[in-house]
LOVEXDO-194330 format. One record per residue: residue in three letters; x, y, z of N, C-alpha, C, CB in turn; residue number from 1. Coordinates in pm, 1 decimal. Atoms other than C-alpha are relative to their C-alpha. Last residue first. Glycine has a CB too. Layout:
  code        nX        nY        nZ       caX       caY       caZ        cX        cY        cZ       cbX       cbY       cbZ  pos
   ALA         X         Y         Z         X         Y         Z         X         Y         Z         X         Y         Z  NUM
...
! end
This chain:
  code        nX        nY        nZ       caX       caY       caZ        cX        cY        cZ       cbX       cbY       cbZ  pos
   UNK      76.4     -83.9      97.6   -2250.8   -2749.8   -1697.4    -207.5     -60.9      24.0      91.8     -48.2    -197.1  121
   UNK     122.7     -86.9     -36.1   -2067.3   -2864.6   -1430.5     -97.7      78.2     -57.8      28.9      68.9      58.3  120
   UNK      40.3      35.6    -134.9   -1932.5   -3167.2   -1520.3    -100.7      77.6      58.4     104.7       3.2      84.2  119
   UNK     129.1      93.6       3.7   -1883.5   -3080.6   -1894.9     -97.8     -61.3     101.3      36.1     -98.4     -49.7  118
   UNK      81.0     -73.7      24.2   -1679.0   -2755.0   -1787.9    -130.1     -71.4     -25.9      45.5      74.3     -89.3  117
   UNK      40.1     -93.1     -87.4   -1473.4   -2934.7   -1545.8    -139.6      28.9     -87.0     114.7     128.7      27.7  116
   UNK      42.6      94.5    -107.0   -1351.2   -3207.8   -1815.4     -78.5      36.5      92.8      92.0     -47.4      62.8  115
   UNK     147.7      47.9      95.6   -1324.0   -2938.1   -2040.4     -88.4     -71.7      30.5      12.4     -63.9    -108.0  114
   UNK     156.6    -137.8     -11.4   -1094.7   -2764.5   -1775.8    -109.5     -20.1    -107.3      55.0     194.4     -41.7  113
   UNK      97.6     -32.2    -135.8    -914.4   -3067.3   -1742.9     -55.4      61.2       9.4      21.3      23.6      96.5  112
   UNK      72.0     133.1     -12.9    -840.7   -3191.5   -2116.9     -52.7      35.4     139.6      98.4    -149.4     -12.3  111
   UNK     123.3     -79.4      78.5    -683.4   -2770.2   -2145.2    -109.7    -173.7       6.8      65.7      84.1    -223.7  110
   UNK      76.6     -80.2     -34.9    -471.2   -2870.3   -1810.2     -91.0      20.1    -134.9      72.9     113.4      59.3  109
   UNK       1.7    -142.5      72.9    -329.5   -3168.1   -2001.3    -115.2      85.2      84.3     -44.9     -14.9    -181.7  108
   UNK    -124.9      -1.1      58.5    -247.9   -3522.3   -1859.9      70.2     128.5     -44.4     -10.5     -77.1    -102.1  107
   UNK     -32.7     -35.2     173.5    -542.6   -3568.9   -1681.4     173.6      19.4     -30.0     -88.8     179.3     -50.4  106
   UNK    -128.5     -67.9      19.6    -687.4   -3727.4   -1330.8      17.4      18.3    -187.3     135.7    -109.7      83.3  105
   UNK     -89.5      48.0     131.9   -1014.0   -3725.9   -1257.8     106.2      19.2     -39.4     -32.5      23.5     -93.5  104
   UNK    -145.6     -31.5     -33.8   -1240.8   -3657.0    -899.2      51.6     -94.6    -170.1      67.3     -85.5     200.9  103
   UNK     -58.3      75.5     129.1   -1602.2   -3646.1    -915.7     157.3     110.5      11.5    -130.0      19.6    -186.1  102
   UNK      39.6     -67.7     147.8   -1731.1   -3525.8    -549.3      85.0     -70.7    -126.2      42.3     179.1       1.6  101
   UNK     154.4      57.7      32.2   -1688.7   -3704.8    -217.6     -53.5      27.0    -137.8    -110.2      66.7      98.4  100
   UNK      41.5    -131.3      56.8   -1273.0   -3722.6    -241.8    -177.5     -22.1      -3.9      82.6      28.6    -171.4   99
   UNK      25.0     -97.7    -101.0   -1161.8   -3985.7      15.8     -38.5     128.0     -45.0     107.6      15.4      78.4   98
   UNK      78.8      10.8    -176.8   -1230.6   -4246.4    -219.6     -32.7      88.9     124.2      72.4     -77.5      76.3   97
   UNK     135.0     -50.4      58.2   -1121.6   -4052.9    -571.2    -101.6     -57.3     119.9     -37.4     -69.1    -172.7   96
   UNK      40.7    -182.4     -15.4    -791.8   -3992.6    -425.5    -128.0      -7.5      31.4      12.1     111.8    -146.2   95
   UNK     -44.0     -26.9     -95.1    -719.8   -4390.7    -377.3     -52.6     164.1      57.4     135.4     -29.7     -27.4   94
   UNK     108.1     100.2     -64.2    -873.4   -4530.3    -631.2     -15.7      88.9     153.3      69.8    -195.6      18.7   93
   UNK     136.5     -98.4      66.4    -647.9   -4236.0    -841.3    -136.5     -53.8      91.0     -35.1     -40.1    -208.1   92
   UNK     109.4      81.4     104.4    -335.2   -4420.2    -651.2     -94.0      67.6     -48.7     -75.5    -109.1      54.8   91
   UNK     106.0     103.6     -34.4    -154.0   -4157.8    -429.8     -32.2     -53.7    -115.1    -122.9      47.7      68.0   90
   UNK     -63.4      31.4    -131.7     210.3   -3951.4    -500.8    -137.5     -63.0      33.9      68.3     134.5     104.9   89
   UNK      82.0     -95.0    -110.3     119.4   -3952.1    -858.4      55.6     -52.1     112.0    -172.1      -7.1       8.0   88
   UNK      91.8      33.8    -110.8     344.2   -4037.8   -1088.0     -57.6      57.7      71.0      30.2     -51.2      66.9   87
   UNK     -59.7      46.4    -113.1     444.9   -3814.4   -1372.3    -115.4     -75.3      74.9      66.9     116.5      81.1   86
   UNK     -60.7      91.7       9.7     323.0   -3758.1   -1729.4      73.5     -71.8     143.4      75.3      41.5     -96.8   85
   UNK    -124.1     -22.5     116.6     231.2   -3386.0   -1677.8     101.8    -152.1      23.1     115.8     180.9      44.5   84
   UNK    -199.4      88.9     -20.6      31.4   -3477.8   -1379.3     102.7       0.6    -116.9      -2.7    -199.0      21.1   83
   UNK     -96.4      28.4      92.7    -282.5   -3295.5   -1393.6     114.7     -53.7      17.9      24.8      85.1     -51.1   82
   UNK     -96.7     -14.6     -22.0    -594.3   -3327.4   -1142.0     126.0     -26.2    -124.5      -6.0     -63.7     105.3   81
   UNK     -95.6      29.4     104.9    -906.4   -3194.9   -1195.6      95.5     -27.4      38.2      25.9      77.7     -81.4   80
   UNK    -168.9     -73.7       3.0   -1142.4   -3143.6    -902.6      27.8    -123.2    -123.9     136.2     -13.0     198.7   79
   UNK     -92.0      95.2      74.8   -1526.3   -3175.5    -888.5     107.7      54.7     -15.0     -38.2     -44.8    -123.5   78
   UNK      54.5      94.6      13.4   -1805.9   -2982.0    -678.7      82.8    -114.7    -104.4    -124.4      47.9     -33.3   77
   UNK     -98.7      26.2      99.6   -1663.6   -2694.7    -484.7     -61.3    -204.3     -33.4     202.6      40.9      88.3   76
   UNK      10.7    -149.0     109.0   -1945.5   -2452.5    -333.6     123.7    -159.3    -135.4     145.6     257.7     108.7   75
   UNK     103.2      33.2      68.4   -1994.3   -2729.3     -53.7     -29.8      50.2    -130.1     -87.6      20.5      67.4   74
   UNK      46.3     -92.1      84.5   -1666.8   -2705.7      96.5    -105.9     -30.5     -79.9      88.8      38.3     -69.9   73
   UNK     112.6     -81.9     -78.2   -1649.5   -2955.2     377.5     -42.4      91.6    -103.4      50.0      84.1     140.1   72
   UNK     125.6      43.1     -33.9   -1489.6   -3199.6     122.8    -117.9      18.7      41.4       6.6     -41.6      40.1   71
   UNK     100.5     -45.7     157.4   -1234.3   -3025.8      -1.6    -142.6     -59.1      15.6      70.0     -82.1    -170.4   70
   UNK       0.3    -138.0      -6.1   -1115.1   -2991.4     432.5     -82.3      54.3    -155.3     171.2      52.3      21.4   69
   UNK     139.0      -1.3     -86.7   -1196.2   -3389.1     469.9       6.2     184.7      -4.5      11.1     -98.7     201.5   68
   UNK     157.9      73.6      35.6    -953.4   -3437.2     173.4     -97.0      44.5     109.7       0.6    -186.9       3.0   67
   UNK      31.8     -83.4     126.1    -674.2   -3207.6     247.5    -101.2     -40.8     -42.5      87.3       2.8    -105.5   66
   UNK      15.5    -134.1      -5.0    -667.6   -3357.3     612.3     -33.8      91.2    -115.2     102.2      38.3      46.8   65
   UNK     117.6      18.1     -94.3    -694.3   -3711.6     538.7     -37.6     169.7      33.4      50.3    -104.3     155.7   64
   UNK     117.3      33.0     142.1    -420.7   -3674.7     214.2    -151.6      23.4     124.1      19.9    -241.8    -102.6   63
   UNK      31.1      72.9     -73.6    -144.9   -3475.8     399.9    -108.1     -48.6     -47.0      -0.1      39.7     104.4   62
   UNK     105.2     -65.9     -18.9      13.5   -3336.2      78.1     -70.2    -106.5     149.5     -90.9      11.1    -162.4   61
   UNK     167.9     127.5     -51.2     287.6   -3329.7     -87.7     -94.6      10.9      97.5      31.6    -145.6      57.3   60
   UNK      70.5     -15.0    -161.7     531.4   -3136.3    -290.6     -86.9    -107.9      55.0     -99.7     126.2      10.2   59
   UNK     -29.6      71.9     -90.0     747.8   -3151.7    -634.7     -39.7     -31.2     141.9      81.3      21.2      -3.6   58
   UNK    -112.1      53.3    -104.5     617.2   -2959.2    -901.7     -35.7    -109.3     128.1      56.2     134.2      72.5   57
   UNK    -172.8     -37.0      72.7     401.4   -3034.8   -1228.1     113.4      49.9     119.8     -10.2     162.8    -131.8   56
   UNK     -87.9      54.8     -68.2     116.6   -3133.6   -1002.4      90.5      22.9     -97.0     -20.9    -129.1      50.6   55
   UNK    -169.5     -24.7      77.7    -144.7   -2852.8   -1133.8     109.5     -97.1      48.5      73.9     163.8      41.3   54
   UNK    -178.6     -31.8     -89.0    -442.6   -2889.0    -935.5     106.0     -75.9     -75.6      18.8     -74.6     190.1   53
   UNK    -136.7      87.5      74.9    -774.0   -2822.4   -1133.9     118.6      -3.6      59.0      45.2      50.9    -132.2   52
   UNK    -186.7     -76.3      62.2   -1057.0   -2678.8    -967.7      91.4    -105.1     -20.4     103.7     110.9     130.7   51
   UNK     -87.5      92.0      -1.3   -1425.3   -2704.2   -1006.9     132.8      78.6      35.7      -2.3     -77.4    -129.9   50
   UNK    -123.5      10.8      76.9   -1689.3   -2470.1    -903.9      71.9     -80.0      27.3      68.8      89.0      -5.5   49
   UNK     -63.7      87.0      49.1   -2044.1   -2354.1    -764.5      85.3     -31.5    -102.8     -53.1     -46.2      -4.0   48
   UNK      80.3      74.7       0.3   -2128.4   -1990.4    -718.0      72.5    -155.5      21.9     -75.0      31.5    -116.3   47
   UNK     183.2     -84.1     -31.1   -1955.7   -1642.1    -684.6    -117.3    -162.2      23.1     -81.3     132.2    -225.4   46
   UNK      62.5      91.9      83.7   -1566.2   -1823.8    -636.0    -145.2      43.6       7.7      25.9    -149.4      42.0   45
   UNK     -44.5     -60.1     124.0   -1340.7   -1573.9    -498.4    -118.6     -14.6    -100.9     135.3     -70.0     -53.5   44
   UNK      52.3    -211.5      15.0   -1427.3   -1567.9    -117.1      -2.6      17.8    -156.1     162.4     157.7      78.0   43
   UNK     161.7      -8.0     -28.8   -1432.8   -2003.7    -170.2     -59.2     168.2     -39.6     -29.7     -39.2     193.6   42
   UNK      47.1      42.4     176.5   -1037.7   -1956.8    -364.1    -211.8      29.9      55.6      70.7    -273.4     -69.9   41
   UNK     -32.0     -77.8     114.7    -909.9   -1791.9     -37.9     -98.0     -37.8    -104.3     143.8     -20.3     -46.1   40
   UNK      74.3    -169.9     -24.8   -1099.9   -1996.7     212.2      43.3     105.1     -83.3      32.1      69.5     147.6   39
   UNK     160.7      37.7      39.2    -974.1   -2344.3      29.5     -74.9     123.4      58.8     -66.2    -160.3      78.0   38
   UNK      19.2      20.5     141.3    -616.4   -2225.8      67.6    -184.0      21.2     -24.9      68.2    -171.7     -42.5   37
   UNK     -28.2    -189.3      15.9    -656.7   -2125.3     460.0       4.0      16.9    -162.3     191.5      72.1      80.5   36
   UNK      80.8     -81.9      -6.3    -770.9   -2460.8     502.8     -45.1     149.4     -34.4       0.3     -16.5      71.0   35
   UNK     113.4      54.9     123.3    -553.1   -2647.4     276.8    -135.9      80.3      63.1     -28.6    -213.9      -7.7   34
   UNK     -52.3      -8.9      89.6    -258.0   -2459.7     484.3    -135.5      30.9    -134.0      93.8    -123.2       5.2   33
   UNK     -10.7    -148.2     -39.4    -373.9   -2531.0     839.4      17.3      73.8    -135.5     130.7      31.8     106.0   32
   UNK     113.1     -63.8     -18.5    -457.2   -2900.5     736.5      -0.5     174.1      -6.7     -42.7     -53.4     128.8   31
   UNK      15.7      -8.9    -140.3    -115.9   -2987.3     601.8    -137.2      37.5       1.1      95.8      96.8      75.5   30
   UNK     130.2     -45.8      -6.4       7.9   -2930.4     216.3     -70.7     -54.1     156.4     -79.5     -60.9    -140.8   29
   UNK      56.5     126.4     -27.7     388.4   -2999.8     208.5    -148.2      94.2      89.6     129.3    -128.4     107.5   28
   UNK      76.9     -47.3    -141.0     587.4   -2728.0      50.3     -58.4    -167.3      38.5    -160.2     148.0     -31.7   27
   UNK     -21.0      29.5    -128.8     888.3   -2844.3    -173.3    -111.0      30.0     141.3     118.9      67.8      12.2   26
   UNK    -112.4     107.3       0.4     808.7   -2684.2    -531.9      35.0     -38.1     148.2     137.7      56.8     -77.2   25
   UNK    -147.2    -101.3       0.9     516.3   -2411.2    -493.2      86.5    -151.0      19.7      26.0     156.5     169.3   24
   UNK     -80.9      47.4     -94.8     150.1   -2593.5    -531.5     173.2      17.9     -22.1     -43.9    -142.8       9.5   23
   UNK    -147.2      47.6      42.8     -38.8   -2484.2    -853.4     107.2      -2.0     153.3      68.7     132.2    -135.4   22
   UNK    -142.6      39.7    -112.8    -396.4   -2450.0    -835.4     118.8     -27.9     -29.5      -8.3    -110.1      75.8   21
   UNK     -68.6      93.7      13.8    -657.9   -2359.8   -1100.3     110.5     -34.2     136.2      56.3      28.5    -128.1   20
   UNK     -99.6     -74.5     -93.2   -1002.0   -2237.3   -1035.5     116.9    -116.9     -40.0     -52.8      18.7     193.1   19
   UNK    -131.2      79.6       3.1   -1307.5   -2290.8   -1284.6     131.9      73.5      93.7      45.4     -10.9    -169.9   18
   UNK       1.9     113.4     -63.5   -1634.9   -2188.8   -1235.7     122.1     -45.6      -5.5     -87.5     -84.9     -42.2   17
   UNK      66.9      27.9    -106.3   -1645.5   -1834.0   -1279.1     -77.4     -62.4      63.3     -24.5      41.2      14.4   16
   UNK      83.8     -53.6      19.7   -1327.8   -1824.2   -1500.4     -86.3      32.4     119.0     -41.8     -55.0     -86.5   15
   UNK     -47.3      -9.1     114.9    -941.3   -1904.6   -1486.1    -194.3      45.1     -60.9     105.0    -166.1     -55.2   14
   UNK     140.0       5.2      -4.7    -924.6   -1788.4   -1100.8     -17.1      -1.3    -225.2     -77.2     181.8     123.9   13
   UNK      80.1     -71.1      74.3    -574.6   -1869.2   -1061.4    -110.7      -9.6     -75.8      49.9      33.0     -51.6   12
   UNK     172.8      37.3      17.1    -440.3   -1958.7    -768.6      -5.7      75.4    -111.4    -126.8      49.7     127.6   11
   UNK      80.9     -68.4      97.5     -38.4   -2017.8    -695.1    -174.0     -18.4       1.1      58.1     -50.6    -134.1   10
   UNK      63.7      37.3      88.6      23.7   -2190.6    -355.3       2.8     143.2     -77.9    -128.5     -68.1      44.3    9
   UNK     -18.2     188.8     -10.6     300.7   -2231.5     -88.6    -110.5     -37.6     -91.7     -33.2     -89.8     181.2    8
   UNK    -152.0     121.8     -58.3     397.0   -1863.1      32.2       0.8     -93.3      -2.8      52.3     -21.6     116.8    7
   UNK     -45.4       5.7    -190.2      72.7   -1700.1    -112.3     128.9     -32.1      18.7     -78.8    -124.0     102.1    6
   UNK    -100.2      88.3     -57.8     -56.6   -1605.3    -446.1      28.3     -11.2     148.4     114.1      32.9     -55.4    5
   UNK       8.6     -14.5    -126.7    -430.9   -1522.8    -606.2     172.2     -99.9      67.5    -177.6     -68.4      45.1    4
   UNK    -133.1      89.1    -107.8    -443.4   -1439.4    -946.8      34.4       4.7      85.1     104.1      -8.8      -6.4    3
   UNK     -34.7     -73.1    -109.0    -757.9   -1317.7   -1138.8      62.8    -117.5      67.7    -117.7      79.0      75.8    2
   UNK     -42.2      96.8     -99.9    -819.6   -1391.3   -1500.7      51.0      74.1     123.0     108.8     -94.4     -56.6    1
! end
């Protein structure tokens, strides 16, 4: 596994389709941010890939901007999302509209990366 950090995201590359995300407690995700994110993980990623974003902390996210930025990426073809029993800060109707690719929420990172692996397999 290869681990990519910054000042406002964990990454870790869990194969070579799967990427996980984990968003640092208090940041708030912005265009400038999700762009510079999504160019990290793209250099990493050799082909088409999912990724899984971790909401176990507390942050948020500009939704029009983080969406039209996963969107341009053509390499990334379904996201996982986990919520360890918590609300989500959007509806799922809601994600999975401004998301163009298959979007699912889970409960358990190992239910999301199976979820991933059946998608893109």
């Amino acid at each position: 596994m290869k681990y990519i950090n910054t000042d406002f995201i964990n990454v870790c590359i869990l194969d070579n389709k799967t990427v996980l995300v984990e968003v640092l407690d208090g940041v708030e995700i912005d265009d400038k941010k999700s762009k510079y994110a999504n160019e990290l993980i793209q250099n990493e990623m050799p082909g088409n890939y999912g990724m899984i974003i971790d909401r176990k902390s507390d942050y948020s996210i500009v939704p029009v901007e983080v969406y039209r930025n996963l969107n341009e990426n053509k390499k990334l073809k379904a996201i996982a999302i986990v919520l360890h029993n918590k609300t989500n800060f959007l509806p799922i109707t809601t994600e999975q509209d401004l998301y163009n690719g298959k979007l699912e929420m889970f409960e358990y990172i190992k239910d999301a990366h199976e979820w991933l692996a059946s998608v893109l397999s």
